[in-house]
C-alpha positions as CSV (number, residue, x, y, z in Angstrom):
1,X,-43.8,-13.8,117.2
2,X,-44.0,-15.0,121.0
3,X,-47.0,-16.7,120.4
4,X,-45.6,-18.4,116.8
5,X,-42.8,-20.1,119.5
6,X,-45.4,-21.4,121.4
7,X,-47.2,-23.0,118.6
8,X,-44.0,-24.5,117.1
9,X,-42.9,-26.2,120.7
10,X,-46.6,-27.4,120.6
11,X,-46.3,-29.0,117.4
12,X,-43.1,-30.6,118.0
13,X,-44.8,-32.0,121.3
14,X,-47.4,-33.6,119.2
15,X,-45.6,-35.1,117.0
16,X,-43.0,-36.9,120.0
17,X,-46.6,-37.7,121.0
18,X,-47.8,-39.4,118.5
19,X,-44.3,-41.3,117.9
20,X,-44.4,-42.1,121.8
21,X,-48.0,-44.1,121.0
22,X,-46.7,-45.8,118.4
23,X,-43.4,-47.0,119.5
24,X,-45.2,-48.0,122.7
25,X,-43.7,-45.7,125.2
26,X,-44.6,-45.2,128.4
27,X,-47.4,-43.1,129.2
28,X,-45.8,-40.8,131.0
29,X,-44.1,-39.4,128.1
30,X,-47.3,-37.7,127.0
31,X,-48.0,-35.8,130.4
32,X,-44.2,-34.7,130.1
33,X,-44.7,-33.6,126.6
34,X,-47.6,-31.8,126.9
35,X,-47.2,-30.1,130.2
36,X,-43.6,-28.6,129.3
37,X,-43.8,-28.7,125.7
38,X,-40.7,-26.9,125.0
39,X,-38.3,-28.8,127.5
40,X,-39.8,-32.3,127.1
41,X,-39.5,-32.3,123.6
42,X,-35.9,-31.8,123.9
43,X,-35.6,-34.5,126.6
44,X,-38.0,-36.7,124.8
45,X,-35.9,-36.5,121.3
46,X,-32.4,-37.4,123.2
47,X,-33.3,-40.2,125.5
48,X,-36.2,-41.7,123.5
49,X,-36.6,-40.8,119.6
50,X,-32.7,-40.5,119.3
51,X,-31.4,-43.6,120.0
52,X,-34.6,-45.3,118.4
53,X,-33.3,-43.5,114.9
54,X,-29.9,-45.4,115.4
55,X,-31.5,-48.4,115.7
56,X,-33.8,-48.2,113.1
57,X,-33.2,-50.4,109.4
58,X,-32.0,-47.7,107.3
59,X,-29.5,-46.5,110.4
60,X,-27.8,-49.7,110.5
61,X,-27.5,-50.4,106.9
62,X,-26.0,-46.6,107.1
63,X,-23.9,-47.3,109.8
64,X,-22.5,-50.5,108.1
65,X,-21.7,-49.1,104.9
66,X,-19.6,-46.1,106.5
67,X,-17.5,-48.6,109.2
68,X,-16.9,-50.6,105.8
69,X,-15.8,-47.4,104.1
70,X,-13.6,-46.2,107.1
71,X,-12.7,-49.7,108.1
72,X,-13.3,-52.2,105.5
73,X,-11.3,-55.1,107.7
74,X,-12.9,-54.2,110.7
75,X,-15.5,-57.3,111.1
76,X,-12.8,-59.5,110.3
77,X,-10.2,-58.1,112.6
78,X,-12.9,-58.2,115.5
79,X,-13.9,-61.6,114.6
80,X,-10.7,-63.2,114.7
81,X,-9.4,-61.9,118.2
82,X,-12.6,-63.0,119.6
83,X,-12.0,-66.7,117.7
84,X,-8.4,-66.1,119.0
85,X,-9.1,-65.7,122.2
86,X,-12.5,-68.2,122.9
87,X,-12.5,-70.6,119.8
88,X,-16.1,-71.7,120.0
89,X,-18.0,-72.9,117.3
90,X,-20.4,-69.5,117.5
91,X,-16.7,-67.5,116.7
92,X,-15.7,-69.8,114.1
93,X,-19.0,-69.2,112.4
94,X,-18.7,-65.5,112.7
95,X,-15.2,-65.6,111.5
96,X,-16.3,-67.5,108.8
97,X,-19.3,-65.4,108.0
98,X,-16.9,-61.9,108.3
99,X,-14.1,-63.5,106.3
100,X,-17.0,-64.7,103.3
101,X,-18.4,-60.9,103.3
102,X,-14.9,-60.0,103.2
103,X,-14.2,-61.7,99.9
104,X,-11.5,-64.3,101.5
105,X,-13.9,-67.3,100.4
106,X,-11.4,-70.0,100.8
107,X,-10.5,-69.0,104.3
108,X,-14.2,-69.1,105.4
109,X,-14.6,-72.6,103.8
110,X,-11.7,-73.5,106.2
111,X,-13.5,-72.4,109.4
112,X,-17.2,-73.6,108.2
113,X,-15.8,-77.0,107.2
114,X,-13.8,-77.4,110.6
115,X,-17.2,-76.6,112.5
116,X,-19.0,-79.1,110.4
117,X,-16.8,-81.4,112.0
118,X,-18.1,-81.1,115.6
119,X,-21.2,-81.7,117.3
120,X,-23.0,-79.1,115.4
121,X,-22.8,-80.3,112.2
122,X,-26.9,-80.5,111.4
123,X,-27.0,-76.5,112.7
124,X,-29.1,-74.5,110.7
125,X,-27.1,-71.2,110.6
126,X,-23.9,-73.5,110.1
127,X,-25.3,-75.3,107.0
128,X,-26.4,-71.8,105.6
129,X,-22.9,-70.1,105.6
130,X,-21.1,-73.6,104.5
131,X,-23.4,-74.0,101.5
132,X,-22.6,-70.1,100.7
133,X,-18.6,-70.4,101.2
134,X,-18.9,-74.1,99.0
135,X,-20.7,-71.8,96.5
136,X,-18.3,-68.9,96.6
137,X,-15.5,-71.2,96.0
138,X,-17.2,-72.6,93.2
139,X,-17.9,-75.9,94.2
140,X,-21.9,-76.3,93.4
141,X,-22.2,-79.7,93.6
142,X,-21.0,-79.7,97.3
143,X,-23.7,-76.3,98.2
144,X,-26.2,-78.4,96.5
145,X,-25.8,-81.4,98.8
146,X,-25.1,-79.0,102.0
147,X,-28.3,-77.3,101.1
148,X,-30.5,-80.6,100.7
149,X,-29.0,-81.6,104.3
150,X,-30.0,-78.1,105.4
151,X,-33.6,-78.8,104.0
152,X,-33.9,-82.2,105.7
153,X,-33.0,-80.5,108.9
154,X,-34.7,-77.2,108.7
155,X,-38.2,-78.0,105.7
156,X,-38.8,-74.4,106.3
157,X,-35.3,-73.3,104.7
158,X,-37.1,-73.9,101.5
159,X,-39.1,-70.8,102.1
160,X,-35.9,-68.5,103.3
161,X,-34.6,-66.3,101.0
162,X,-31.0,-66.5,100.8
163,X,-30.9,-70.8,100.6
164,X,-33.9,-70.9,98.3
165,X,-31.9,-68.6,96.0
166,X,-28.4,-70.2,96.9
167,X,-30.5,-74.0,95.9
168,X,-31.5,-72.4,92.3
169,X,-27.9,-71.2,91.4
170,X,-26.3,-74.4,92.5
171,X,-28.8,-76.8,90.6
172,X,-28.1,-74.0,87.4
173,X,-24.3,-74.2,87.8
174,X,-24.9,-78.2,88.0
175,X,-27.5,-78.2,85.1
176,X,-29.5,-80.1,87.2
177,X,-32.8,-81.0,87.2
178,X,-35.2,-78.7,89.1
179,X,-33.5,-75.6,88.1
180,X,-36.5,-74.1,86.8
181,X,-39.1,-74.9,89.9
182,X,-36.3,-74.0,92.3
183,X,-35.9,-70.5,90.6
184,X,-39.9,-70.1,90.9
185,X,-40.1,-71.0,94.5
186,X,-37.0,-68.7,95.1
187,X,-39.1,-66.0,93.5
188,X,-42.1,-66.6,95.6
189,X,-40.4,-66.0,98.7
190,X,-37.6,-63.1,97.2
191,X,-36.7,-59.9,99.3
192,X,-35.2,-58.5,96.9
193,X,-34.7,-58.1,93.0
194,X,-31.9,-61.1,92.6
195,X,-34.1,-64.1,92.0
196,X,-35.8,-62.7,89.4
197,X,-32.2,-61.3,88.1
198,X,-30.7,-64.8,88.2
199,X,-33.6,-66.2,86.6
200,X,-33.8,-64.5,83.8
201,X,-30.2,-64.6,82.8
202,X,-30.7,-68.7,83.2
203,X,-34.1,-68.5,81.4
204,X,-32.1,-66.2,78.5
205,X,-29.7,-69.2,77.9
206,X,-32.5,-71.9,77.3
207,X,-33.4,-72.5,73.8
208,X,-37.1,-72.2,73.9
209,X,-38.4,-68.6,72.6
210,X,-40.9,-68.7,75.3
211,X,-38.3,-68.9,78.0
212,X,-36.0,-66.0,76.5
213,X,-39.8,-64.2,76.7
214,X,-40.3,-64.7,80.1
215,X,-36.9,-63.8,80.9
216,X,-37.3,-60.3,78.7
217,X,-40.2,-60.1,80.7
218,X,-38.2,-59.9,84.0
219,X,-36.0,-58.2,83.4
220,X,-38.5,-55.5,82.2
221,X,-40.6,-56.1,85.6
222,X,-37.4,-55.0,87.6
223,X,-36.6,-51.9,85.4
224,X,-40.2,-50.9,85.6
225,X,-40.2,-51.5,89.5
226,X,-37.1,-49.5,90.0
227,X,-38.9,-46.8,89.2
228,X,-40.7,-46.9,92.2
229,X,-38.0,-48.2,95.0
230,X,-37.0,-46.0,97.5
231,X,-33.0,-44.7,97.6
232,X,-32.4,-47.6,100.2
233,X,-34.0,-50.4,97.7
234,X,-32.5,-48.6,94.3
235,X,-28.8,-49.0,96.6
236,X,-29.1,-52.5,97.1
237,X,-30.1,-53.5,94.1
238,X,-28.2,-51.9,91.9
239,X,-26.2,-54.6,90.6
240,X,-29.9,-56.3,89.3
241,X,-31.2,-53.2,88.0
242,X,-27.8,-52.8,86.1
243,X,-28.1,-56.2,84.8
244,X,-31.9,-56.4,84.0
245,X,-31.3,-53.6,82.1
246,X,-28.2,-54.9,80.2
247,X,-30.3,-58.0,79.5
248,X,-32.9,-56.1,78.3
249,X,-30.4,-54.4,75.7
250,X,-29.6,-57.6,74.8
């Protein structure tokens, strides 16, 4: 039995060893695990692999979708008293960006559009979260014209997720043309299952049989894909995966 406790504090050194080579930690760590096993793991897993857990991906998403539940106004409520009490263009913006998240769209396009006002009116970031509050108002024709500004300032914007994806549902909503190559550049960069989503619901409404194919074919891609995504991917994109598969009924 005594000699089963040693080989279980020896295994758990090795493996705060092997996550101390690969998160880069200092060497020392190794001497400390291996020459007290028992009592430098311990020390290892609360000053090192502990805190490295909080801050890993799946921790903060975690972390953010409990303080919503608990405190669903809480980004807002800090956002504003700092805005309140510094009113910077970097506060406006994060107001802007807490009050969008929040659902208040028409307030954010009040704080976006005063900072668009002011010396910063060509930032990147700025640009970004007006075109989404224009769009979230449902005013397309002003995203698309933020979002070609954006594109003359920043070219590599093009290639961004979230404005390449924000271009293609504004040109849609305009019935503009374009629509179709901006959904298919949107898709080559994606992150997630949207584009392909948003695509296929515009492709379904296009009266060519070969787009409502290719758009029965996406929506089968994302179904067949889902069955694959980890719990963290299936969560965030369960609104696609629930539409892909209603479009698919359809």
């Amino acid at each position: 039995m005594r000699i089963f406790g040693i080989s279980l504090y020896v295994i758990v050194a090795l493996l705060f060893a092997v996550h101390a080579i690969r998160n880069q930690q200092n060497m020392y760590w190794l001497l400390i695990l291996f020459l007290f096993p028992g009592l430098g793991s311990l020390v290892y897993f609360f000053v090192i692999y502990l805190p490295s857990l909080r801050q890993s991906r799946g921790a903060r998403a975690t972390g953010r979708a409990i303080s919503q539940l608990v405190d669903p106004n809480r980004a807002v409520r800090e956002a504003r008293t700092d805005f309140d009490r510094a009113p910077t263009v970097a506060h406006r913006m994060r107001l802007g960006a807490a009050l969008l998240d929040a659902g208040n769209a028409a307030e954010a396009l009040e704080h976006y559009q005063a900072a668009a006002t002011g010396p910063f009116a060509s930032d990147p970031a700025l640009l970004e979260g007006l075109a989404r509050a224009q769009f979230a108002n449902g005013n397309a024709v002003a995203t698309q014209e933020t979002l070609e500004k954006l594109f003359a300032v920043q070219p590599v914007a093009r290639q961004q997720p979230v404005p390449s994806l924000l271009y293609a549902q504004a040109l849609a909503a305009n019935g503009a043309a374009g629509t179709r190559a901006a959904f298919e550049a949107a898709l080559a960069c994606a992150s997630d299952a949207a584009p392909r989503c948003l695509f296929a619901e515009w492709l379904a409404r296009q009266p060519a049989e070969a787009d409502r194919q290719r758009a029965r074919e996406l929506y089968a891609d994302i179904v067949h894909d889902a069955k694959h995504w980890p719990r963290h991917a299936r969560e965030h994109n369960s609104e696609w995966l629930q539409r892909a598969q209603a479009g698919l009924s359809r």
